[in-house]
Jmol script that loads the backbone (N, CA, C; Angstrom):
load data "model"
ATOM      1  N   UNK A   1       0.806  -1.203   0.000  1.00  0.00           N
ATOM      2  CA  UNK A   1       0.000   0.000   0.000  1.00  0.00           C
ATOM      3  C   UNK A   1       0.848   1.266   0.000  1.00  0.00           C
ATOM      4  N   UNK A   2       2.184   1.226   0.530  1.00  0.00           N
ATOM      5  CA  UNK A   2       2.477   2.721   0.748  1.00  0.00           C
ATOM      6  C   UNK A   2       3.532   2.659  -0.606  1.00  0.00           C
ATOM      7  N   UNK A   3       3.847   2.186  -1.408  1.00  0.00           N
ATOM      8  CA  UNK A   3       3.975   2.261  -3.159  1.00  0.00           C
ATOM      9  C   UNK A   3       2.677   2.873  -3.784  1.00  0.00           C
ATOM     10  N   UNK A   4       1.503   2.979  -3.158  1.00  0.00           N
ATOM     11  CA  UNK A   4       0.433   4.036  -3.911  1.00  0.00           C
ATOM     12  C   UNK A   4       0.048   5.251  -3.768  1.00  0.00           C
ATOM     13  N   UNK A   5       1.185   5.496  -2.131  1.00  0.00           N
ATOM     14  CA  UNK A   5       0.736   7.017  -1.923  1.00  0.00           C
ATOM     15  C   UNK A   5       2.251   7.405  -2.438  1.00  0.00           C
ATOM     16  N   UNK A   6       2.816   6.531  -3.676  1.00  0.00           N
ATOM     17  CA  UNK A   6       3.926   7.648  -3.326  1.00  0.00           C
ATOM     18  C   UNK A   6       4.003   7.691  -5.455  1.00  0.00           C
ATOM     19  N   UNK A   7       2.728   7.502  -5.589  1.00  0.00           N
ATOM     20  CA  UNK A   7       2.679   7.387  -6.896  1.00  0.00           C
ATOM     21  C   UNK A   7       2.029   8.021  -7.647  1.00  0.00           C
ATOM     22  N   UNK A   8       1.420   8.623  -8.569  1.00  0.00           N
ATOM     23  CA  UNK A   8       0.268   9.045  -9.491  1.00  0.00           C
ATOM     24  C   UNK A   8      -0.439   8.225 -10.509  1.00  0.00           C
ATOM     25  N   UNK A   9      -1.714   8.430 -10.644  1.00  0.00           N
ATOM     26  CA  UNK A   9      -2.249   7.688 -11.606  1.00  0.00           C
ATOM     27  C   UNK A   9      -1.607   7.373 -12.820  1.00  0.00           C
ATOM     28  N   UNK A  10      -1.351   8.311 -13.458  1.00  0.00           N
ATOM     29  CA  UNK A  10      -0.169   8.216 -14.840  1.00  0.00           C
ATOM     30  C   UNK A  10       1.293   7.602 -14.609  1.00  0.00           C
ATOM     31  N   UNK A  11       1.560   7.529 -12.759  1.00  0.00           N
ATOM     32  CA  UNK A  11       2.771   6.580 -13.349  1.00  0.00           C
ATOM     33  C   UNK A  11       2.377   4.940 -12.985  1.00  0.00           C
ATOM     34  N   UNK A  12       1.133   4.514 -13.014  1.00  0.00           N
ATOM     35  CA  UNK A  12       0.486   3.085 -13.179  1.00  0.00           C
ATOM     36  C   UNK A  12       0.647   2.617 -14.862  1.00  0.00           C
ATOM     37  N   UNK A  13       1.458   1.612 -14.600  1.00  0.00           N
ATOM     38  CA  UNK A  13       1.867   1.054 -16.413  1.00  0.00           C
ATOM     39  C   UNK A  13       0.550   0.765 -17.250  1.00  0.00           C
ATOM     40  N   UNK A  14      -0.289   1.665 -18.168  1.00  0.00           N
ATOM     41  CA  UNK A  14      -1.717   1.466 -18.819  1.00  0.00           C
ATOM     42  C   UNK A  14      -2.506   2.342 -18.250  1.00  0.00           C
ATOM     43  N   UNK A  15      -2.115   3.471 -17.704  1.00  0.00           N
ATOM     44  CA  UNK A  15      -2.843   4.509 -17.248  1.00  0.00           C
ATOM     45  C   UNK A  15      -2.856   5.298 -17.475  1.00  0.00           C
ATOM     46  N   UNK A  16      -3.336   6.267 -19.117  1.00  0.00           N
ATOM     47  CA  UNK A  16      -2.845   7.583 -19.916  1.00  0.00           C
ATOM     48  C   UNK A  16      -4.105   8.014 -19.640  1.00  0.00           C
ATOM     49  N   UNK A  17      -4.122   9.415 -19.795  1.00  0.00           N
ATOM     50  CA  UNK A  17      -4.576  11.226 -19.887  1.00  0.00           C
ATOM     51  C   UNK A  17      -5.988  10.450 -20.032  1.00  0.00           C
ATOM     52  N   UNK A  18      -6.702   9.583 -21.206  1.00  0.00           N
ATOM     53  CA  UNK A  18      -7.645   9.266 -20.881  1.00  0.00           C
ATOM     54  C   UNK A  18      -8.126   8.513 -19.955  1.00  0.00           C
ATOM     55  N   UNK A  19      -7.470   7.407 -19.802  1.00  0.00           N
ATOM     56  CA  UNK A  19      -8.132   6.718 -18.060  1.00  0.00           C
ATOM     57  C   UNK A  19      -8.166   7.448 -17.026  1.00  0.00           C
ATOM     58  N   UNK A  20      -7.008   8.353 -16.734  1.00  0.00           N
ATOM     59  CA  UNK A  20      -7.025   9.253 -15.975  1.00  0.00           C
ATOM     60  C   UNK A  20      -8.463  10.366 -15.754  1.00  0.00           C
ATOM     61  N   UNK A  21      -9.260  10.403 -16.849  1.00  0.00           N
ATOM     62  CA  UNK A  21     -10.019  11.597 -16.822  1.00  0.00           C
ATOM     63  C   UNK A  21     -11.336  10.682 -16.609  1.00  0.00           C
ATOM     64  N   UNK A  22     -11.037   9.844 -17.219  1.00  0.00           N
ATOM     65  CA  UNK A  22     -12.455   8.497 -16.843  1.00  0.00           C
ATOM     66  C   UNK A  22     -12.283   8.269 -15.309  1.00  0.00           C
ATOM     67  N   UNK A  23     -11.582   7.964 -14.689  1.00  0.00           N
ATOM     68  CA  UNK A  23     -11.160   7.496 -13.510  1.00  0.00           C
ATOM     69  C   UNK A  23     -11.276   8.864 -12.340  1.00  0.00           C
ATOM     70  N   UNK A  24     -11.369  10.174 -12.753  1.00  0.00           N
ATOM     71  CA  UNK A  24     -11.214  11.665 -11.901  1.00  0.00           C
ATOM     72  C   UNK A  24     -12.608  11.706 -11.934  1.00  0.00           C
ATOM     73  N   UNK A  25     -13.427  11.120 -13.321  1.00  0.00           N
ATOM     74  CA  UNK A  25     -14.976  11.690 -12.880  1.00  0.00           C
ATOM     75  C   UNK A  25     -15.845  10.968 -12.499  1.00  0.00           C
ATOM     76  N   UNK A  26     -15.074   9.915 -12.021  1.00  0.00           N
ATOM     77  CA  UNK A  26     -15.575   9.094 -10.671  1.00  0.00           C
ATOM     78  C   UNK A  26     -15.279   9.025  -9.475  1.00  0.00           C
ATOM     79  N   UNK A  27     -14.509  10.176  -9.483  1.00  0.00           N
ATOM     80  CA  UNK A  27     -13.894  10.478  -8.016  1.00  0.00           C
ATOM     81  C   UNK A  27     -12.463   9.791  -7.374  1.00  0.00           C
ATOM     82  N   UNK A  28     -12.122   9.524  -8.387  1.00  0.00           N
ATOM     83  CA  UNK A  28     -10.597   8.328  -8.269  1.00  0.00           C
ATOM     84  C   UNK A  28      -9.698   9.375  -8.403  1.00  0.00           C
ATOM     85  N   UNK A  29      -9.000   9.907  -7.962  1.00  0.00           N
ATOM     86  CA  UNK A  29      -7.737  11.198  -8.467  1.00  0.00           C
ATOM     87  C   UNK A  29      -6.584  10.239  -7.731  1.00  0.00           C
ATOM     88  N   UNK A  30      -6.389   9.349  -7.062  1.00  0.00           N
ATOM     89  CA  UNK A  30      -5.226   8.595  -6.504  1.00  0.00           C
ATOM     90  C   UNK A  30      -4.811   7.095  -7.017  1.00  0.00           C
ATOM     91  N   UNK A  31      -3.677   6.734  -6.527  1.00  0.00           N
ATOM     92  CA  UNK A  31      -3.461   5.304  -6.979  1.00  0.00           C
ATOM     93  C   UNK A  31      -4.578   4.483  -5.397  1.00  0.00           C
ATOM     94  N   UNK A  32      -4.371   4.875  -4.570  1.00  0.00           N
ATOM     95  CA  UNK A  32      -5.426   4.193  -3.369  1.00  0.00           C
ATOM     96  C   UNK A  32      -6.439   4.613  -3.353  1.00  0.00           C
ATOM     97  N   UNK A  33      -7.058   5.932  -3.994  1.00  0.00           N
ATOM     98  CA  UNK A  33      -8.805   5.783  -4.876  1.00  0.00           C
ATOM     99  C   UNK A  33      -8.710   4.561  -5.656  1.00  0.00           C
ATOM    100  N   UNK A  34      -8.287   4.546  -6.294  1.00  0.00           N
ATOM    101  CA  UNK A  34      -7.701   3.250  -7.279  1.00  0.00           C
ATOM    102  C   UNK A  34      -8.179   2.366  -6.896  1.00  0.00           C
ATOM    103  N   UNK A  35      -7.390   2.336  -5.931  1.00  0.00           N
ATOM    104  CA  UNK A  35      -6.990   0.488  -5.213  1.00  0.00           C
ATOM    105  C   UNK A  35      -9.009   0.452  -4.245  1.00  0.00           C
ATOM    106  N   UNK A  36      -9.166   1.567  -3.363  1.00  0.00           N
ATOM    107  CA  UNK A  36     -10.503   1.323  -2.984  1.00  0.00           C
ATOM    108  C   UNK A  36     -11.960   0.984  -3.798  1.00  0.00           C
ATOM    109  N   UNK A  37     -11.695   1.398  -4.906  1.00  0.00           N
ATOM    110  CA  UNK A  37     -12.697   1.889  -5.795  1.00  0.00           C
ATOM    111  C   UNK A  37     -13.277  -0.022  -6.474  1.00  0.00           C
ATOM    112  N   UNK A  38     -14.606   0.195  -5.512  1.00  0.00           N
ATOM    113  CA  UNK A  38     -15.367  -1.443  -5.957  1.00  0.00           C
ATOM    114  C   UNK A  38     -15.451  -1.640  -7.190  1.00  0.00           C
ATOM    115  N   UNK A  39     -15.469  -2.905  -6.944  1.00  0.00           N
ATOM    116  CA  UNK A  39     -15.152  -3.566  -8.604  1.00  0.00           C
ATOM    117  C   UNK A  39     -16.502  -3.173  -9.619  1.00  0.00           C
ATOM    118  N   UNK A  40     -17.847  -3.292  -9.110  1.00  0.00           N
ATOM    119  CA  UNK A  40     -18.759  -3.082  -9.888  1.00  0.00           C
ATOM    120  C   UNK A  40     -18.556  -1.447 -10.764  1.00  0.00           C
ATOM    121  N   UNK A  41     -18.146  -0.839  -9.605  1.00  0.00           N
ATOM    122  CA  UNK A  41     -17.851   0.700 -10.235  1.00  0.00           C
ATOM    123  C   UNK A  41     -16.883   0.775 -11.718  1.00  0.00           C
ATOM    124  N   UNK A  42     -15.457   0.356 -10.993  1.00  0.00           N
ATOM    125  CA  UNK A  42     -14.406   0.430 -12.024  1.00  0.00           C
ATOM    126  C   UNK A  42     -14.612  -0.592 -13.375  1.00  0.00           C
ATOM    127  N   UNK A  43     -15.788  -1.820 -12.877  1.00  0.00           N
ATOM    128  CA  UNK A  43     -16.820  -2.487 -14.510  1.00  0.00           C
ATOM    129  C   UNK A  43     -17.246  -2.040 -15.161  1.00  0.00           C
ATOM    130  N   UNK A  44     -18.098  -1.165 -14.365  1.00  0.00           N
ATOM    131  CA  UNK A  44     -19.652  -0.907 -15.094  1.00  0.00           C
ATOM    132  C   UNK A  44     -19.633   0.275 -15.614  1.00  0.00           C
ATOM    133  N   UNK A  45     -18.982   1.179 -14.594  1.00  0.00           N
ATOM    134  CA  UNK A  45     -18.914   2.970 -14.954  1.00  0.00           C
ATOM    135  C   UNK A  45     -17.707   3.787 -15.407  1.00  0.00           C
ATOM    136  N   UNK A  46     -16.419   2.976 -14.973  1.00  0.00           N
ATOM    137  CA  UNK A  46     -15.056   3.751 -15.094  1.00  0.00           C
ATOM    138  C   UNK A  46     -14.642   3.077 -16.640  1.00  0.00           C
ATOM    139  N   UNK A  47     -14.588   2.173 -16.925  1.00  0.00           N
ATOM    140  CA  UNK A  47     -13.857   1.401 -18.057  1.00  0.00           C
ATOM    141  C   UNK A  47     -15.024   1.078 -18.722  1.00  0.00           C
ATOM    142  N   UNK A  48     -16.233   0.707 -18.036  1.00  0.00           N
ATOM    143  CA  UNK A  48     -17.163  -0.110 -18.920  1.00  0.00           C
ATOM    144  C   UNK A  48     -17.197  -1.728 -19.758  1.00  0.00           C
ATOM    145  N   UNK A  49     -15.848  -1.881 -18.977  1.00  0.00           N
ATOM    146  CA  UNK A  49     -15.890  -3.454 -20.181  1.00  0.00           C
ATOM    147  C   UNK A  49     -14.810  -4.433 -18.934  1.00  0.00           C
ATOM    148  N   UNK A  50     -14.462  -5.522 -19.476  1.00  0.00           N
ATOM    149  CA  UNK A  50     -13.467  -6.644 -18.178  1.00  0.00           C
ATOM    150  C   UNK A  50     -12.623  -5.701 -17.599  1.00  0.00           C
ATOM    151  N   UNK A  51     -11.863  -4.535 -18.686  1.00  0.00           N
ATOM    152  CA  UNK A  51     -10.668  -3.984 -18.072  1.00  0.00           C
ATOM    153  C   UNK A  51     -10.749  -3.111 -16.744  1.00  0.00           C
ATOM    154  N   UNK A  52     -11.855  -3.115 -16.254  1.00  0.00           N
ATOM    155  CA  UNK A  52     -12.356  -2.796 -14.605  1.00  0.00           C
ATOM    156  C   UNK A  52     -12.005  -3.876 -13.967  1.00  0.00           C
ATOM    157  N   UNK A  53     -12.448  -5.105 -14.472  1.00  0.00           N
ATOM    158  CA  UNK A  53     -11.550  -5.924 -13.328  1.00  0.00           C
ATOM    159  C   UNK A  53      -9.964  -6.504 -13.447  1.00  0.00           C
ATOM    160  N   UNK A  54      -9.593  -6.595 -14.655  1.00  0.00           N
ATOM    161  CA  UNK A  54      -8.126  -6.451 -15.142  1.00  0.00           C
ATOM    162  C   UNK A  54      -7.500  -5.726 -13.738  1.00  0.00           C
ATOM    163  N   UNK A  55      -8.448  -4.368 -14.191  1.00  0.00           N
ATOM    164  CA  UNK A  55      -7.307  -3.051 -13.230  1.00  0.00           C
ATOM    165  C   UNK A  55      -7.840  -3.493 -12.117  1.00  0.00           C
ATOM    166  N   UNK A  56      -8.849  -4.386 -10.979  1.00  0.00           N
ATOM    167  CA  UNK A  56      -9.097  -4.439 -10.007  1.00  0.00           C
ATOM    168  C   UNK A  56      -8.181  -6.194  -9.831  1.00  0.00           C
ATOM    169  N   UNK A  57      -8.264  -6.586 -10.062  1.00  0.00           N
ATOM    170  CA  UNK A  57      -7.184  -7.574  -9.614  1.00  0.00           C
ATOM    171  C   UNK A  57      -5.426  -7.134  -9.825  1.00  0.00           C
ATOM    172  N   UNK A  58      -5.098  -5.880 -11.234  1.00  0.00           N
ATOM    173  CA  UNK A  58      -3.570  -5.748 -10.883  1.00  0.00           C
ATOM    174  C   UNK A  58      -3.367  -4.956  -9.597  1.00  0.00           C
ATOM    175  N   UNK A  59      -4.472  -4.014  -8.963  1.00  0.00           N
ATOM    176  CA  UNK A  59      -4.104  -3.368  -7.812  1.00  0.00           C
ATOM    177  C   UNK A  59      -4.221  -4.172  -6.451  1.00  0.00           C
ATOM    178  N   UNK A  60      -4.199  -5.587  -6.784  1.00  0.00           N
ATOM    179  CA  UNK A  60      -4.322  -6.682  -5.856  1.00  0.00           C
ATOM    180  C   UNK A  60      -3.012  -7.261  -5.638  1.00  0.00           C
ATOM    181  N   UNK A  61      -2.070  -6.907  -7.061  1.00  0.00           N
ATOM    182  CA  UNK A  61      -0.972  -7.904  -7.085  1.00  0.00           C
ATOM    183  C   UNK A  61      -0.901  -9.054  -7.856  1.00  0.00           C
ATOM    184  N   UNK A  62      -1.934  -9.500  -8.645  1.00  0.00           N
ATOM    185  CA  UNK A  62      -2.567 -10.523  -9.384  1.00  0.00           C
ATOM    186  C   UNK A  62      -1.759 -10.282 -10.670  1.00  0.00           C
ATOM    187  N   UNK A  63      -1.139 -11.265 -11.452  1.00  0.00           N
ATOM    188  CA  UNK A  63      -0.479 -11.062 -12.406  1.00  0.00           C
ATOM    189  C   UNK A  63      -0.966 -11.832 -14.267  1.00  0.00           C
ATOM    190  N   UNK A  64      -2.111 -10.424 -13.951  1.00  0.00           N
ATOM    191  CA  UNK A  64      -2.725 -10.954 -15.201  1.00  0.00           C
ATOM    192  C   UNK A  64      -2.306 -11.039 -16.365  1.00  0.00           C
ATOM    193  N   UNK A  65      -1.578  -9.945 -16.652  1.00  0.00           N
ATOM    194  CA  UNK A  65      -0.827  -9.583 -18.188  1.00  0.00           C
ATOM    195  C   UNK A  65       0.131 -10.848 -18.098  1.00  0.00           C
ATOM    196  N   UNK A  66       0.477 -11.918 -17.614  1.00  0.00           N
ATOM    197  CA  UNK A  66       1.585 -12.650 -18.161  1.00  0.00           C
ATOM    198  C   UNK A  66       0.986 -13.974 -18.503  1.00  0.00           C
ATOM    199  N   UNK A  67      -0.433 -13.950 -18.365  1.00  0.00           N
ATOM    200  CA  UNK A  67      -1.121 -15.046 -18.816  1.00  0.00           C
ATOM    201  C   UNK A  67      -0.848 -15.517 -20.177  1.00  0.00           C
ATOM    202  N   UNK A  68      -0.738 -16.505 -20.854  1.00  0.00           N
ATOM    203  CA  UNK A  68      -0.494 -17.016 -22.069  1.00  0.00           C
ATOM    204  C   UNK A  68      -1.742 -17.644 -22.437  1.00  0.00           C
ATOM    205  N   UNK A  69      -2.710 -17.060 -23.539  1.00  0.00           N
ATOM    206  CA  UNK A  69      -3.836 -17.818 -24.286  1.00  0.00           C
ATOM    207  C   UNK A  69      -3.567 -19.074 -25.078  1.00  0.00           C
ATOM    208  N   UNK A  70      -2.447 -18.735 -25.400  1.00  0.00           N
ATOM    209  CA  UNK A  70      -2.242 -19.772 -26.122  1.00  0.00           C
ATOM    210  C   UNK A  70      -2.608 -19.407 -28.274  1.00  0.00           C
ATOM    211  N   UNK A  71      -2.080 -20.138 -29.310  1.00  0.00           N
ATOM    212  CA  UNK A  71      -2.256 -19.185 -30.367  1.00  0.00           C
ATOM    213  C   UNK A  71      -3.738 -19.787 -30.643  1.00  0.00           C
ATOM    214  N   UNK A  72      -4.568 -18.620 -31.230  1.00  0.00           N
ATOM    215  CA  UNK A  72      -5.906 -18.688 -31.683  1.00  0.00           C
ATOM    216  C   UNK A  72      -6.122 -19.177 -33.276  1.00  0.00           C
ATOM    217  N   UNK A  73      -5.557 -18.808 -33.837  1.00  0.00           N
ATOM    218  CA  UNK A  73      -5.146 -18.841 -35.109  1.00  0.00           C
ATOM    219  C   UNK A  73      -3.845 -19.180 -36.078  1.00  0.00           C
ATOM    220  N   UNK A  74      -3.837 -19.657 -37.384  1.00  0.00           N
ATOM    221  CA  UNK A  74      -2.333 -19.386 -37.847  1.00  0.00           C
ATOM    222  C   UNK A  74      -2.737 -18.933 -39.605  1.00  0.00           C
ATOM    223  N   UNK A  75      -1.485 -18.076 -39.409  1.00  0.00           N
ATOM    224  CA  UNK A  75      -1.714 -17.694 -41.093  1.00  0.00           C
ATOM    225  C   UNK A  75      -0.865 -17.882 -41.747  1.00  0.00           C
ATOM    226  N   UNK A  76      -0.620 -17.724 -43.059  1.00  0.00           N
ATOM    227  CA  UNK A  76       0.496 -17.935 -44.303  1.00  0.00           C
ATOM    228  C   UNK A  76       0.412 -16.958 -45.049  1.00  0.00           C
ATOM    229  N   UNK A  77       1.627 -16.404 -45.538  1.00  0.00           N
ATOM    230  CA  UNK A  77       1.379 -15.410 -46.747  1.00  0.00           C
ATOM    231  C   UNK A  77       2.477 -16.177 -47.693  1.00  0.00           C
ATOM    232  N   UNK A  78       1.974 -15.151 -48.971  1.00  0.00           N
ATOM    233  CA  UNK A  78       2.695 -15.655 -50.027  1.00  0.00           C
ATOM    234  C   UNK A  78       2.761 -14.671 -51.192  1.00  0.00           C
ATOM    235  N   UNK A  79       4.037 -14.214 -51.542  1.00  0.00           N
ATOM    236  CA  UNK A  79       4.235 -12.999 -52.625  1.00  0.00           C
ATOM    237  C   UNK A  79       4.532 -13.452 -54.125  1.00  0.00           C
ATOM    238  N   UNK A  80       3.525 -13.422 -54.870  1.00  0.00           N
ATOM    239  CA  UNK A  80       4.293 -13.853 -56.636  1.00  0.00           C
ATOM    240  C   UNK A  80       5.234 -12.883 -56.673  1.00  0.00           C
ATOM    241  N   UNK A  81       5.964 -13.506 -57.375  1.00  0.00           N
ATOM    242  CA  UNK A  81       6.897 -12.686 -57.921  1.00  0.00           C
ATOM    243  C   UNK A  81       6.944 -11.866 -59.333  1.00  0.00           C
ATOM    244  N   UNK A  82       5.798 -13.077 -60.416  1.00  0.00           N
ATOM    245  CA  UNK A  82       5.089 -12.066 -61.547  1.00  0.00           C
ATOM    246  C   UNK A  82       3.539 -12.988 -61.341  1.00  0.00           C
ATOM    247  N   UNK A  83       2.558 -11.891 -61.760  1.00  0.00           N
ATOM    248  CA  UNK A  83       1.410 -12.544 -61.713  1.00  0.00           C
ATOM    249  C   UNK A  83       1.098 -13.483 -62.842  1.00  0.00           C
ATOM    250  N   UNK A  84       0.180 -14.273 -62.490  1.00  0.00           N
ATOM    251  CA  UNK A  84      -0.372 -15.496 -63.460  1.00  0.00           C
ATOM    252  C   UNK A  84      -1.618 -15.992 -63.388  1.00  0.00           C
ATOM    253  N   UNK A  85      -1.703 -16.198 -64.771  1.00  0.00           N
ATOM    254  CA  UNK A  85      -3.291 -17.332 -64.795  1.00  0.00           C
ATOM    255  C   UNK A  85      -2.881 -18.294 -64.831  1.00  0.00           C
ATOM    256  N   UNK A  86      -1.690 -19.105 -65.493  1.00  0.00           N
ATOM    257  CA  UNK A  86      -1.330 -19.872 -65.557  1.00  0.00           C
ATOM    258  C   UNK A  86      -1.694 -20.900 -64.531  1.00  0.00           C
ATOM    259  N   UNK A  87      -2.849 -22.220 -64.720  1.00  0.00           N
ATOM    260  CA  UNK A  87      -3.194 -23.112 -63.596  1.00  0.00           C
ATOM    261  C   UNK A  87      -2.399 -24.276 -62.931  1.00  0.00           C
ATOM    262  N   UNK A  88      -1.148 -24.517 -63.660  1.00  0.00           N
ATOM    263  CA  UNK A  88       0.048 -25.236 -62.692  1.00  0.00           C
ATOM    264  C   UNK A  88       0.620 -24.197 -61.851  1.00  0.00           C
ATOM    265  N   UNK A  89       1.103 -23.187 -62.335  1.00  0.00           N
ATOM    266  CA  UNK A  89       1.366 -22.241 -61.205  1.00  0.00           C
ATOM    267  C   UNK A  89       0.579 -21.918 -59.756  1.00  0.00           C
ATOM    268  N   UNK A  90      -0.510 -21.506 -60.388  1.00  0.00           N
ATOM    269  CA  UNK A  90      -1.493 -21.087 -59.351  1.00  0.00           C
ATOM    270  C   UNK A  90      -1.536 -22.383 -58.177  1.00  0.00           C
ATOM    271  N   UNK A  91      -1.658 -24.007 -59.207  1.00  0.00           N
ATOM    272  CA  UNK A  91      -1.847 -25.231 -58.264  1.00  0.00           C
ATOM    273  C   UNK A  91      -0.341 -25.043 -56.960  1.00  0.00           C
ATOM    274  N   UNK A  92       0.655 -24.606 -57.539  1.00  0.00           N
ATOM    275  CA  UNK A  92       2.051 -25.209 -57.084  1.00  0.00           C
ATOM    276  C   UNK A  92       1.657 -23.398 -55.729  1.00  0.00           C
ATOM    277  N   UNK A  93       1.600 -22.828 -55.832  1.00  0.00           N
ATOM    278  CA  UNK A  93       1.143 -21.765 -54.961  1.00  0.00           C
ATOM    279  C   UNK A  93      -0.249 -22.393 -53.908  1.00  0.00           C
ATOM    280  N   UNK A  94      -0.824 -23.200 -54.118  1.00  0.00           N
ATOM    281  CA  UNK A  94      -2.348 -22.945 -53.530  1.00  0.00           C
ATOM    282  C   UNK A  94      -1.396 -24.404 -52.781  1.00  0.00           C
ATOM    283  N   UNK A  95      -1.094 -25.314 -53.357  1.00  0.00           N
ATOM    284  CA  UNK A  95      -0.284 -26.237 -52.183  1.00  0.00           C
ATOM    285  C   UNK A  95       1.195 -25.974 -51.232  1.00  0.00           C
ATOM    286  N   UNK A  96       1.391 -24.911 -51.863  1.00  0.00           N
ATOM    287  CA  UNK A  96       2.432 -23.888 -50.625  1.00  0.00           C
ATOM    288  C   UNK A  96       1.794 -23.864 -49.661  1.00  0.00           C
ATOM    289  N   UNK A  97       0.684 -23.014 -50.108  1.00  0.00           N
ATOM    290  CA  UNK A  97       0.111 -22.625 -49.358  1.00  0.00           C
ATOM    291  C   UNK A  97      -1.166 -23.720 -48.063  1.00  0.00           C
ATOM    292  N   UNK A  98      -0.990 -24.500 -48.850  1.00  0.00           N
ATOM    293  CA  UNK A  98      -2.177 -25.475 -47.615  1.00  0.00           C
ATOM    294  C   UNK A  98      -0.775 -26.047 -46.674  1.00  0.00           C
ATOM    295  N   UNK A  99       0.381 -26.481 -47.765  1.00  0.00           N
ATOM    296  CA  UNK A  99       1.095 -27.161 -46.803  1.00  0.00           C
ATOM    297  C   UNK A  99       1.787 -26.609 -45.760  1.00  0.00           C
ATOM    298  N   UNK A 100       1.511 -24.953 -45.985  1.00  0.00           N
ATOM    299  CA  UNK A 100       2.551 -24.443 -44.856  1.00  0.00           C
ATOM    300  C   UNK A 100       3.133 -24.899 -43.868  1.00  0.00           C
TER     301      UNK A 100
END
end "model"
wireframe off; spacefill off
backbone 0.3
color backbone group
């Protein structure tokens, strides 16, 4: 706790000019407004979306940002080098491309 009175909102890592002004007109002007400020509030009214509770579990100590999702997706690209209609070409490109 006494790392928040010796801090400002802007020097919290993800805390710029706009959170800051979202966060003042709810009556938060401190890092321990911050830290007091109930979770439904900093949900529903300060951020409006999860990142109310994001920011209410990092002022816990909770180390959310190092979570790993894991990959969602995968992609391939692929640059001709001259374009073509040519349909062996196109085939020898379109199985590059599946086999990535």
């Amino acid at each position: 706790m006494d790392v928040y009175r010796q801090v400002s909102l802007l020097d919290l890592n993800g805390i710029n000019t706009r959170y800051q002004a979202r966060l003042n007109a709810h009556g938060i002007f401190t890092p321990l407004d911050f830290y007091a400020a109930p979770l439904p509030l900093l949900k529903q009214q300060v951020f409006r979306s999860i990142h109310g509770y994001y920011w209410y579990l990092r002022l816990r100590g909770y180390e959310i940002d190092a979570i790993d999702f894991g990959r969602k997706s995968f992609g391939n690209m692929y640059a001709l080098q001259n374009q073509t209609n040519d349909p062996k070409e196109l085939a020898k490109l379109l199985m590059n491309l599946c086999e990535g």
